[in-house]
VMD Tcl script that builds the backbone (N, CA, C; Angstrom):
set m [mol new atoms 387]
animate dup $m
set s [atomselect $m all]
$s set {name element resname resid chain x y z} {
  {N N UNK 1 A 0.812 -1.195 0.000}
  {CA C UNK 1 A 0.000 0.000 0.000}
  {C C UNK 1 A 0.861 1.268 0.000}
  {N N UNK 2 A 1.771 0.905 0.986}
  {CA C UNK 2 A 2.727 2.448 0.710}
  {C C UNK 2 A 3.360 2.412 -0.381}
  {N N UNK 3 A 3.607 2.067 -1.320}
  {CA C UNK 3 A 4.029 1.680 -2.702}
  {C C UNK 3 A 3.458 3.033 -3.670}
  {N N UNK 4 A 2.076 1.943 -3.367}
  {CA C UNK 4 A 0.676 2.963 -4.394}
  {C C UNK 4 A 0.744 4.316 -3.671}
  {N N UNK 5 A 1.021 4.848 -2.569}
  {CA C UNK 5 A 0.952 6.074 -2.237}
  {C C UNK 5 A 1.932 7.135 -2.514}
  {N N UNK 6 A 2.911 6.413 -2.927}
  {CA C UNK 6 A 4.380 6.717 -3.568}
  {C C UNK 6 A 4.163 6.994 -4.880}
  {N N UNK 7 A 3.593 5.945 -5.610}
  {CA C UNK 7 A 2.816 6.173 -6.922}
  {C C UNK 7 A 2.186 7.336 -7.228}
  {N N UNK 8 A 1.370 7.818 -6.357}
  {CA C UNK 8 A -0.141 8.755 -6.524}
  {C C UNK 8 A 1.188 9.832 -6.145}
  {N N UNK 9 A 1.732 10.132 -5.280}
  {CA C UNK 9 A 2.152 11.733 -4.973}
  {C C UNK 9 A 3.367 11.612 -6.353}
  {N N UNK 10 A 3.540 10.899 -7.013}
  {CA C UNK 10 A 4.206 11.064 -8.500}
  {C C UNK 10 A 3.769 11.241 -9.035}
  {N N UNK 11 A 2.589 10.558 -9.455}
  {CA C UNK 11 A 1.771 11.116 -10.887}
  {C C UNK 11 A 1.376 12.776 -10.975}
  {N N UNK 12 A 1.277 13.040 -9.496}
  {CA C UNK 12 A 0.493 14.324 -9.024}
  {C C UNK 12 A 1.632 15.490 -9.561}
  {N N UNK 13 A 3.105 14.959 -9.100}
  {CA C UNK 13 A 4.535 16.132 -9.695}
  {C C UNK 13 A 4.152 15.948 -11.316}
  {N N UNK 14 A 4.069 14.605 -11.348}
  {CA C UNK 14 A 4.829 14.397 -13.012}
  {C C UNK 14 A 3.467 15.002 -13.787}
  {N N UNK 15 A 2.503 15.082 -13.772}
  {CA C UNK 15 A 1.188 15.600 -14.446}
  {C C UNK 15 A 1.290 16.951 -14.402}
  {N N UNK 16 A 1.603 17.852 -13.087}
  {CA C UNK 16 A 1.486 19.007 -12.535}
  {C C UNK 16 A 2.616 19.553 -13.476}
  {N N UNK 17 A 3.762 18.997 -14.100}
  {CA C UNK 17 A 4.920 19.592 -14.509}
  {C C UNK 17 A 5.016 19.562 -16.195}
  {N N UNK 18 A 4.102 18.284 -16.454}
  {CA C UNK 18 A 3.732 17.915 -17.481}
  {C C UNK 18 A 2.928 18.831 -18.319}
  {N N UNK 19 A 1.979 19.607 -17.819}
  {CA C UNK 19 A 0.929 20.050 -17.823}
  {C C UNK 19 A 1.340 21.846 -18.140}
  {N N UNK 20 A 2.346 22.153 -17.277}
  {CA C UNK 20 A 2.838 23.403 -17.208}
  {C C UNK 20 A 3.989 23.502 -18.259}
  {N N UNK 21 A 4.375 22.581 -18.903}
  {CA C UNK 21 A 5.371 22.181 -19.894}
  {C C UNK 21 A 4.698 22.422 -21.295}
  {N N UNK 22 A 3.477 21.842 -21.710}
  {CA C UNK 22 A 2.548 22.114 -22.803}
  {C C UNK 22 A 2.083 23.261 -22.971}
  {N N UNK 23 A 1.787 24.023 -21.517}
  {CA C UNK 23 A 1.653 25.531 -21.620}
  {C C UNK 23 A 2.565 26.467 -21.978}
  {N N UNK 24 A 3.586 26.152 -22.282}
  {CA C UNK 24 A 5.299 26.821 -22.297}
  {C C UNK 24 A 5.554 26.803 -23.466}
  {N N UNK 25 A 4.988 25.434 -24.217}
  {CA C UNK 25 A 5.196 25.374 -25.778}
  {C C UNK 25 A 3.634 26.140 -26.544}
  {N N UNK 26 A 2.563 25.967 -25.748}
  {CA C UNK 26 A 1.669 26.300 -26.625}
  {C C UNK 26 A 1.650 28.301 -26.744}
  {N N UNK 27 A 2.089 28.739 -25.091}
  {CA C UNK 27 A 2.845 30.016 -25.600}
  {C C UNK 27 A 4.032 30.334 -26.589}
  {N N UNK 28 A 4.480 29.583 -26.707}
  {CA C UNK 28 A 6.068 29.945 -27.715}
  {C C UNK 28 A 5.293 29.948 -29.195}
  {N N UNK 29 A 4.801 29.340 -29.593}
  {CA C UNK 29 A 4.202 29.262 -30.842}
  {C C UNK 29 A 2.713 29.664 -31.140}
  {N N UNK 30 A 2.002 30.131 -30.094}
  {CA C UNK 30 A 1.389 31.175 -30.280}
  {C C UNK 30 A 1.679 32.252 -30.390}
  {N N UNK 31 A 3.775 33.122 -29.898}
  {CA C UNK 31 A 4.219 34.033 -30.387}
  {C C UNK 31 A 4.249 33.834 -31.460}
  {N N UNK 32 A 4.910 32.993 -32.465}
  {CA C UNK 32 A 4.948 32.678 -33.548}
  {C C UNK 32 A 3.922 32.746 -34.333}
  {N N UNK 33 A 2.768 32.033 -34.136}
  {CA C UNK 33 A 1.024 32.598 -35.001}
  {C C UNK 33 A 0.715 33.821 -35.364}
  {N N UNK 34 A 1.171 34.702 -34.135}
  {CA C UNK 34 A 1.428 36.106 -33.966}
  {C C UNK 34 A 1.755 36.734 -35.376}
  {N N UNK 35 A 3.129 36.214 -35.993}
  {CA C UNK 35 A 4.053 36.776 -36.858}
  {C C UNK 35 A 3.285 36.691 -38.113}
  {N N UNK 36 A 2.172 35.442 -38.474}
  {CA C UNK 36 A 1.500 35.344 -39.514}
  {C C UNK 36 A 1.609 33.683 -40.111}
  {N N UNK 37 A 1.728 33.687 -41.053}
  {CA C UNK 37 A 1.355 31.905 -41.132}
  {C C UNK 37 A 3.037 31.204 -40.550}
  {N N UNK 38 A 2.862 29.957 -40.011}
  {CA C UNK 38 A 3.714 29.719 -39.475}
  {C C UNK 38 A 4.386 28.371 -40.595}
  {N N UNK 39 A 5.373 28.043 -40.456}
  {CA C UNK 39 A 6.062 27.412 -41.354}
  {C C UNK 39 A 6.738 25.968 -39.796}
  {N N UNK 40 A 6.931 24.969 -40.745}
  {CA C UNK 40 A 7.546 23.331 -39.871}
  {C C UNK 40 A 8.809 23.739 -38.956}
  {N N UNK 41 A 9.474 25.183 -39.995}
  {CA C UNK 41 A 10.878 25.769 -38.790}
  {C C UNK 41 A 10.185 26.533 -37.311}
  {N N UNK 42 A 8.707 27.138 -37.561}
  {CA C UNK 42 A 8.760 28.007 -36.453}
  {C C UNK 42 A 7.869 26.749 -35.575}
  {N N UNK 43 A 7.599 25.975 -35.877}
  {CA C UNK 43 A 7.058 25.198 -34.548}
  {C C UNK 43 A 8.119 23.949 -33.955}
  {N N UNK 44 A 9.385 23.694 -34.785}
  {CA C UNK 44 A 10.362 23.684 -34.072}
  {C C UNK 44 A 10.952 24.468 -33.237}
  {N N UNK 45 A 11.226 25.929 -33.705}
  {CA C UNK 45 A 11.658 26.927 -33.106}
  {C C UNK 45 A 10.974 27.351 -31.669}
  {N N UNK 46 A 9.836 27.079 -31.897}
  {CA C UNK 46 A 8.918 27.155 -30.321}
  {C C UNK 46 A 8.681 26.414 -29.557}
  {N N UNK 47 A 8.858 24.615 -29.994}
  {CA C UNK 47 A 9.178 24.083 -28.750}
  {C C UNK 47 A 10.637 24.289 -28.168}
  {N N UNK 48 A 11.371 23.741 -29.268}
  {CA C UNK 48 A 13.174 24.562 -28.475}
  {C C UNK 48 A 12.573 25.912 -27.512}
  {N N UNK 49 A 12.096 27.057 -27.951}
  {CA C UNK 49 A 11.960 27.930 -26.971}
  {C C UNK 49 A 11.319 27.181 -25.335}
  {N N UNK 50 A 10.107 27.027 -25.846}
  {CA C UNK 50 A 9.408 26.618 -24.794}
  {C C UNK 50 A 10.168 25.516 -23.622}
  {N N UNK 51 A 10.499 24.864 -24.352}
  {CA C UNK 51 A 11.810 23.782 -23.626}
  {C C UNK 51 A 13.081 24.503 -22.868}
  {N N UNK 52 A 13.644 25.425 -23.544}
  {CA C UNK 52 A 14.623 25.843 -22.801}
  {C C UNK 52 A 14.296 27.023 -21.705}
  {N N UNK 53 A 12.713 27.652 -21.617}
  {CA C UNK 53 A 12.336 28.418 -20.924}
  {C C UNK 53 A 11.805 27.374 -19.563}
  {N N UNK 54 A 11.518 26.259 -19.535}
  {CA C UNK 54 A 11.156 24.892 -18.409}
  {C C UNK 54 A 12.028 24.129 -17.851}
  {N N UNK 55 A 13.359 24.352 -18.935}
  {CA C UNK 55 A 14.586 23.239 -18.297}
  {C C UNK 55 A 14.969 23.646 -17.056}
  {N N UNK 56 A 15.004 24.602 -16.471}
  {CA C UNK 56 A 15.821 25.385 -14.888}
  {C C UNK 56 A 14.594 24.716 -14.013}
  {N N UNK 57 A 13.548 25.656 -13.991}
  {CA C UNK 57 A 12.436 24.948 -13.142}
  {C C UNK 57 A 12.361 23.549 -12.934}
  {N N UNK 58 A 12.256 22.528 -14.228}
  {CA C UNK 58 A 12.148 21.389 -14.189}
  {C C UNK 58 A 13.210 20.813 -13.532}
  {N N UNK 59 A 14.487 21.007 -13.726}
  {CA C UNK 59 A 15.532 20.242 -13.217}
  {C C UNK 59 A 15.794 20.709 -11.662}
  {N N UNK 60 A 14.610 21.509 -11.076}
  {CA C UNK 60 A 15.172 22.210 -9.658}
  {C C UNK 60 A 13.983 21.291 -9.021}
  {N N UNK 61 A 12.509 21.116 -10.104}
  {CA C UNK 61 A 12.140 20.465 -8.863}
  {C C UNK 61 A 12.452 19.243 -9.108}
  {N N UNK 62 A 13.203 18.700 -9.656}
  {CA C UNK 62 A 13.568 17.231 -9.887}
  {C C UNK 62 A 14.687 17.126 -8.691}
  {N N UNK 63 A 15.624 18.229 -8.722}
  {CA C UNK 63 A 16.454 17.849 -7.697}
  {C C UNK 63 A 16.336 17.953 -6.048}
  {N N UNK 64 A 15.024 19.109 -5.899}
  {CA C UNK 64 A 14.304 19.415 -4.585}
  {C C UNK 64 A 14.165 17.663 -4.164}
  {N N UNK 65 A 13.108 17.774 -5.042}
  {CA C UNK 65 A 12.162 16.200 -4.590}
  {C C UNK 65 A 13.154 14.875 -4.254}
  {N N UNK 66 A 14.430 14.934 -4.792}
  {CA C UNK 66 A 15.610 13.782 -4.582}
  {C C UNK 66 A 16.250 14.167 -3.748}
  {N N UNK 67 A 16.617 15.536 -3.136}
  {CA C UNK 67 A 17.571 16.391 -1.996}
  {C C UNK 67 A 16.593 15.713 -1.118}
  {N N UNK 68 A 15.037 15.595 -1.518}
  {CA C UNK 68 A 14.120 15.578 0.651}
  {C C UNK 68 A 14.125 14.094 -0.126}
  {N N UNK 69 A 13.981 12.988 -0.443}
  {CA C UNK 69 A 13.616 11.757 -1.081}
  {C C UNK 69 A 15.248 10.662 -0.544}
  {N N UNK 70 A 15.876 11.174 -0.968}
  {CA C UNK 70 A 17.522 10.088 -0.732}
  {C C UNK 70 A 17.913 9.870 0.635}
  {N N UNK 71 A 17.751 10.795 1.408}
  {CA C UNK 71 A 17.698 10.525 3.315}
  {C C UNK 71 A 17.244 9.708 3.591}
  {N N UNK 72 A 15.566 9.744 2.934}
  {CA C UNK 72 A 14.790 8.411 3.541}
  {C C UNK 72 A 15.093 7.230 3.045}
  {N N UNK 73 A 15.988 7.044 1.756}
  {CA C UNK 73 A 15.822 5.749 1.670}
  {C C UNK 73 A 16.934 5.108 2.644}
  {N N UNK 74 A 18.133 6.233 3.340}
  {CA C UNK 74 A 19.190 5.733 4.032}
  {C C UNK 74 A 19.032 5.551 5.374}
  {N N UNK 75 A 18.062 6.051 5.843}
  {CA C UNK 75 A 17.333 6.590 7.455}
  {C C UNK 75 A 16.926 4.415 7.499}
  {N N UNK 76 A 16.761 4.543 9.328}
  {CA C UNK 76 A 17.130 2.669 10.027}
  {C C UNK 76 A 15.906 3.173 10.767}
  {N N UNK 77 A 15.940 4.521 11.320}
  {CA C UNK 77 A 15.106 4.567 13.011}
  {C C UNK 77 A 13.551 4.397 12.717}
  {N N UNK 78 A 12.628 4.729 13.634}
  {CA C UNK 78 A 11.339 4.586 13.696}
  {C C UNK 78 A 10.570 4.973 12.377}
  {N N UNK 79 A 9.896 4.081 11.422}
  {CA C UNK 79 A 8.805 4.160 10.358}
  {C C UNK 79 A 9.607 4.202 9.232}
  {N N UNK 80 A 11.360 3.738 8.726}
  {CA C UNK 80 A 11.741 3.722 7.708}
  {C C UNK 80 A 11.227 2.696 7.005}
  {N N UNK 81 A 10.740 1.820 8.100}
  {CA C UNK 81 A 9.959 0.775 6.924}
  {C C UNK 81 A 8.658 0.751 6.445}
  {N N UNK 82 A 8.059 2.215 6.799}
  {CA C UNK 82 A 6.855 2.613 5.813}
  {C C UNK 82 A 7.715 3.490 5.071}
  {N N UNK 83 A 8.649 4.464 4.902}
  {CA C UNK 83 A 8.479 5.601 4.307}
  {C C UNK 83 A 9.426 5.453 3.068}
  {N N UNK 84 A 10.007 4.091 3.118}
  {CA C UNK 84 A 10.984 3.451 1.907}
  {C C UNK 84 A 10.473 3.111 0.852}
  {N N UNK 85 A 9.331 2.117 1.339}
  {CA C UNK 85 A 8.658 2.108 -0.358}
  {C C UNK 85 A 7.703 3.164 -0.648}
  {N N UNK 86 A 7.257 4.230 -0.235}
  {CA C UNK 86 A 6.709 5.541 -0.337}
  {C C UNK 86 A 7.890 6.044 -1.340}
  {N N UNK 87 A 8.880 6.312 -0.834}
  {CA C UNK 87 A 10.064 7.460 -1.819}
  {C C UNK 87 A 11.289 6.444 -3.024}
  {N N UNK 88 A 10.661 5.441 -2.728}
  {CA C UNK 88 A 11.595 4.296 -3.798}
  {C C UNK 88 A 10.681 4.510 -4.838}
  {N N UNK 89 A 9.810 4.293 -5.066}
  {CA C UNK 89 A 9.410 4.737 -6.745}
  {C C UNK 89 A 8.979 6.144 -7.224}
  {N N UNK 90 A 9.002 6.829 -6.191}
  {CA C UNK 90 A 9.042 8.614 -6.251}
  {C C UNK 90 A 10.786 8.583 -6.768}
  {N N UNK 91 A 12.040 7.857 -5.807}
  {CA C UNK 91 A 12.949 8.644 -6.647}
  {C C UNK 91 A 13.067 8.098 -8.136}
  {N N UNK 92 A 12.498 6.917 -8.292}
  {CA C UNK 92 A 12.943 6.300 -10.007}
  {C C UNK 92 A 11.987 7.404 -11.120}
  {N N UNK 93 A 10.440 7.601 -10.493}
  {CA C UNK 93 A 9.907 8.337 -11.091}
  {C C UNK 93 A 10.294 9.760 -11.435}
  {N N UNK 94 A 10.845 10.506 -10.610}
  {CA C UNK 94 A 11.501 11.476 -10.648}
  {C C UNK 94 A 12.598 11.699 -12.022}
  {N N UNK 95 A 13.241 11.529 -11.860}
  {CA C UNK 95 A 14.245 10.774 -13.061}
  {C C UNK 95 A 13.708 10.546 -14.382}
  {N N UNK 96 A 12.470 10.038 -14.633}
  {CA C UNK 96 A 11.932 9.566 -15.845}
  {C C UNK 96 A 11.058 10.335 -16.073}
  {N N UNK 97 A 10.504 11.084 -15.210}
  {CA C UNK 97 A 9.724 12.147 -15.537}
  {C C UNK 97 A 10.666 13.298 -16.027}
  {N N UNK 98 A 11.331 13.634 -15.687}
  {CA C UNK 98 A 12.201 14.697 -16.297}
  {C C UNK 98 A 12.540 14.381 -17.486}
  {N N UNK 99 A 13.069 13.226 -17.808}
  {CA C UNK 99 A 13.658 12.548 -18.753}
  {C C UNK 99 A 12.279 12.888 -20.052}
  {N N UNK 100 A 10.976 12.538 -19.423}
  {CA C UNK 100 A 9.928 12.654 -20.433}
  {C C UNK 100 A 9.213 14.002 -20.566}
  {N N UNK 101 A 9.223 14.391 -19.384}
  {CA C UNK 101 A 8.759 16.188 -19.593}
  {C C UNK 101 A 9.503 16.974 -20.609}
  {N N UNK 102 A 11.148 16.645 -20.255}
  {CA C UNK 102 A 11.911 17.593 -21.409}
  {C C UNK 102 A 12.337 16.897 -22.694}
  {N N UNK 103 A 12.111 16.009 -22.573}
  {CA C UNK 103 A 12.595 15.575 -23.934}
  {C C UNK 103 A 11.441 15.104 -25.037}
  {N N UNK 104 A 10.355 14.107 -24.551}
  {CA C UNK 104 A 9.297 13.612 -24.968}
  {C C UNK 104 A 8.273 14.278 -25.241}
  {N N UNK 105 A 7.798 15.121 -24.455}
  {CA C UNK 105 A 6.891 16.067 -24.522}
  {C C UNK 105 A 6.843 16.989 -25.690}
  {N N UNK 106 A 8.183 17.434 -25.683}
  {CA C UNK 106 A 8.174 18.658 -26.738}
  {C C UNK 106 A 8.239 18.035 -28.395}
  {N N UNK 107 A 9.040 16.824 -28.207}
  {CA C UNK 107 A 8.575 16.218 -29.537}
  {C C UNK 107 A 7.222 15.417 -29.657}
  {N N UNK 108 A 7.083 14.927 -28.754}
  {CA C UNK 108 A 4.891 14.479 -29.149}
  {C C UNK 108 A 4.386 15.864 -29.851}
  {N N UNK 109 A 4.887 17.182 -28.773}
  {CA C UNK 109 A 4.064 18.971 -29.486}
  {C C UNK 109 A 4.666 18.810 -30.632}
  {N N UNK 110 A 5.704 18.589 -31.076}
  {CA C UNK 110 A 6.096 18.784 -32.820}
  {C C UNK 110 A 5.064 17.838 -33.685}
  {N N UNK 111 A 5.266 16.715 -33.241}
  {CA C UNK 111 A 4.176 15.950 -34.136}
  {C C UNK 111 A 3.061 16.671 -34.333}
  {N N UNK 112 A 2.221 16.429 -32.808}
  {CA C UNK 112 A 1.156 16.750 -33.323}
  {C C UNK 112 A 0.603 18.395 -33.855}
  {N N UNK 113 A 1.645 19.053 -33.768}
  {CA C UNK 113 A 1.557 20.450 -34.499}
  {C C UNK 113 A 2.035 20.162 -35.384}
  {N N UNK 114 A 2.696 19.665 -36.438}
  {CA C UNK 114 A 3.386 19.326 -37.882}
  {C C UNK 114 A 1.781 19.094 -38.250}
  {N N UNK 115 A 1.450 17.630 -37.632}
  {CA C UNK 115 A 0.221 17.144 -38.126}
  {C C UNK 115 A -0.825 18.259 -38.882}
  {N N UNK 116 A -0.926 19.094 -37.716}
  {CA C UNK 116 A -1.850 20.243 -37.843}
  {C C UNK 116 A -1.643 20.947 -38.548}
  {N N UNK 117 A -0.205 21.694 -38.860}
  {CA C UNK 117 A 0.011 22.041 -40.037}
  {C C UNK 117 A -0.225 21.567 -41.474}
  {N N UNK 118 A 0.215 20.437 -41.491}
  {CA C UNK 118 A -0.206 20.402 -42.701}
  {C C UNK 118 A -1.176 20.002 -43.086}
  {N N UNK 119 A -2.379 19.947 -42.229}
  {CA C UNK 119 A -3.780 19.496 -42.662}
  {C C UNK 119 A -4.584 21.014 -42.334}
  {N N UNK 120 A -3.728 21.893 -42.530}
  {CA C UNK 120 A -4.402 23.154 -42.184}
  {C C UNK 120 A -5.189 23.399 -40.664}
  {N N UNK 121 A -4.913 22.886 -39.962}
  {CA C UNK 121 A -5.700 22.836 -38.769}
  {C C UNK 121 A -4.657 23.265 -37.646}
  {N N UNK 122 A -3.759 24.570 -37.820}
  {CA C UNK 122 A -2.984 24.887 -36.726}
  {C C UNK 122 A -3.578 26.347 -36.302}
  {N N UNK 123 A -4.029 26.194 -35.410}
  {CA C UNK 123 A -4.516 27.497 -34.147}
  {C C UNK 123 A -4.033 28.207 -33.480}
  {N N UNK 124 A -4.275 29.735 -33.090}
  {CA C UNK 124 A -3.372 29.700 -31.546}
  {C C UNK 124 A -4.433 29.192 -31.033}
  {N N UNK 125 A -3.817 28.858 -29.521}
  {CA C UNK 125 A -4.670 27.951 -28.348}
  {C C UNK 125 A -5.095 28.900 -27.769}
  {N N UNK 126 A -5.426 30.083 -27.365}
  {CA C UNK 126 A -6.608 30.755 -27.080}
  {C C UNK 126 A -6.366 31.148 -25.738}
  {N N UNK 127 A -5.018 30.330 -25.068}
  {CA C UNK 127 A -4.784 30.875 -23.704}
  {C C UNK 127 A -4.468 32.171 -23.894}
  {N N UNK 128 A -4.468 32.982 -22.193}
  {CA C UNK 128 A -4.065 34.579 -22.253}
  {C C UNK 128 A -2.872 34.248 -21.986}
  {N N UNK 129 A -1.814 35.697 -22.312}
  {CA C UNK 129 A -0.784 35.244 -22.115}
  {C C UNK 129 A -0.461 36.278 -20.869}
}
mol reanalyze $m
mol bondsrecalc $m
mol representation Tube
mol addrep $m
């Protein structure tokens, strides 16, 4: 059970970061919409932006969450043997979430904005900025 609870407060970072990551690209290339029709270079050009405007944040709370996370897995005294498998798949998740927030993410947004491009179906997304 403490496993799955380890689970759930991950999905909760990795979604929460995930989530604020798509917003980063869908601003960068809504500057770009801005300029007038957009071309396959400027929605590369805006996830690279968007990506390198998330990499600091992302990699700080990746390293927060492993700075309070690595104690516990070394800690003997009272309740390390609930709070180990709690932060043992928080720290692997950690790690792979970064790994997929910055790297994966922004190429799934290329696809599926290429897609859109060339079926004429590219928008700005309507957020304020």
């Amino acid at each position: 059970m403490a496993v799955w609870v380890g689970f759930i407060a991950l999905y909760g970072i990795a979604v929460e970061t995930g989530v604020v990551m798509v917003i980063y690209l869908h601003e960068a290339l809504d500057k770009k919409l801005l300029n007038g029709p957009c071309t396959e270079q400027d929605i590369y050009d805006a996830a690279f932006e968007g990506t390198v405007l998330r990499l600091r944040p992302k990699l700080m709370t990746v390293a927060v969450a492993l700075l309070g996370l690595i104690p516990i897995m070394w800690s003997t005294g009272t309740g390390a043997d609930v709070m180990k498998p709690i932060a043992a798949p928080m720290i692997g998740g950690m790690i792979s979430s970064a790994i997929h927030v910055l790297i994966m993410t922004p190429v799934i947004f290329v696809l599926m904005k290429t897609r859109d491009l060339k079926r004429g179906r590219l928008l700005h997304s309507g957020m304020k900025h």
